[in-house]
C-alpha positions in Angstrom: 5.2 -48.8 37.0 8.6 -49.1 35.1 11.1 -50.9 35.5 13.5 -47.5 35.8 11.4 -46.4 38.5 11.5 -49.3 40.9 15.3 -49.3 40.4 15.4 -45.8 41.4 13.5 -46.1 44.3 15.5 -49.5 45.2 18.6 -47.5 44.6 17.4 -45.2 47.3 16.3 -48.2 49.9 19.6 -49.9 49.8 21.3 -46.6 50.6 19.8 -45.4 53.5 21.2 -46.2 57.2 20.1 -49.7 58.4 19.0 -49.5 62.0 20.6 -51.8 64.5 18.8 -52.8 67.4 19.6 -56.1 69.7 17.0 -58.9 70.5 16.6 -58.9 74.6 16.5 -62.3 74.2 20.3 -63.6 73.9 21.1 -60.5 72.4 21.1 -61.0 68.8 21.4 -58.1 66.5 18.5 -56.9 64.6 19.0 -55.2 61.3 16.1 -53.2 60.2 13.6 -55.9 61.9 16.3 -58.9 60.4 17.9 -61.4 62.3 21.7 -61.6 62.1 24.5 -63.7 63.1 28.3 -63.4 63.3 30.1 -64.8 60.1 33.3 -63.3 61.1 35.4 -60.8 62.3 38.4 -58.6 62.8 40.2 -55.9 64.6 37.9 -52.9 63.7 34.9 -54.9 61.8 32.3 -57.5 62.2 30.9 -59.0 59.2 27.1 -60.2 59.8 25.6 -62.4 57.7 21.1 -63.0 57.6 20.3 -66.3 60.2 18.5 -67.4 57.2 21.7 -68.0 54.9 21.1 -71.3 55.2 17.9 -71.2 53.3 19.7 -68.8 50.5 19.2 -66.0 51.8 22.4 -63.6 50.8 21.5 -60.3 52.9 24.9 -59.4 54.3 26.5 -56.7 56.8 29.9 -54.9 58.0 29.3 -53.3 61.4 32.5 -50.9 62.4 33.3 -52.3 66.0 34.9 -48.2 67.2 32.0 -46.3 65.2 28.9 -48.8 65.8 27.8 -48.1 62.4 26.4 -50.5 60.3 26.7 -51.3 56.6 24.4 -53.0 54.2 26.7 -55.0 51.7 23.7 -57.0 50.6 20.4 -56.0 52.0 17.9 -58.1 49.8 16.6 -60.8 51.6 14.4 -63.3 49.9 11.8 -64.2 53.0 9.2 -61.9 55.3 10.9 -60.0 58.3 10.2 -61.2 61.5 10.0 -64.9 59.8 12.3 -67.0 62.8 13.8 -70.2 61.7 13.3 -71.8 65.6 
């Protein structure tokens, strides 16, 4: 497979629409089976950052608070999904 290719079809990963779903248990959100946390927020936005960001990983989210939509600003994670820290 070339290189081209994969960034193609990487290209086309990173811009479909995440899905956001909550964990029943203490109702974290779940991006596209990922587990998030709350870095920060503002008026309109919440910016979500991966639970693993302390082990490096640098997947990151903005989730419009009127719309509900969510935004990958980094999706590349750099461990399994599902993978809990606890």
């Amino acid at each position: 497979m070339y290189i081209r290719n994969f960034s193609l079809y990487l290209h086309a990963a990173l811009r479909r629409r995440p899905r956001l779903t909550f964990r029943s248990r203490g109702g974290q959100p779940l991006i596209d089976g990922y587990r998030f946390v709350i870095s920060y927020q503002q008026q309109h936005r919440c910016y979500l950052k991966c639970a693993h960001f302390r082990n490096k990983c640098r997947a990151r989210a903005i989730q419009n608070k009127v719309t509900g939509q969510v935004q990958l600003s980094n999706g590349v994670h750099n461990h399994n999904r599902g993978q809990d820290q606890h």
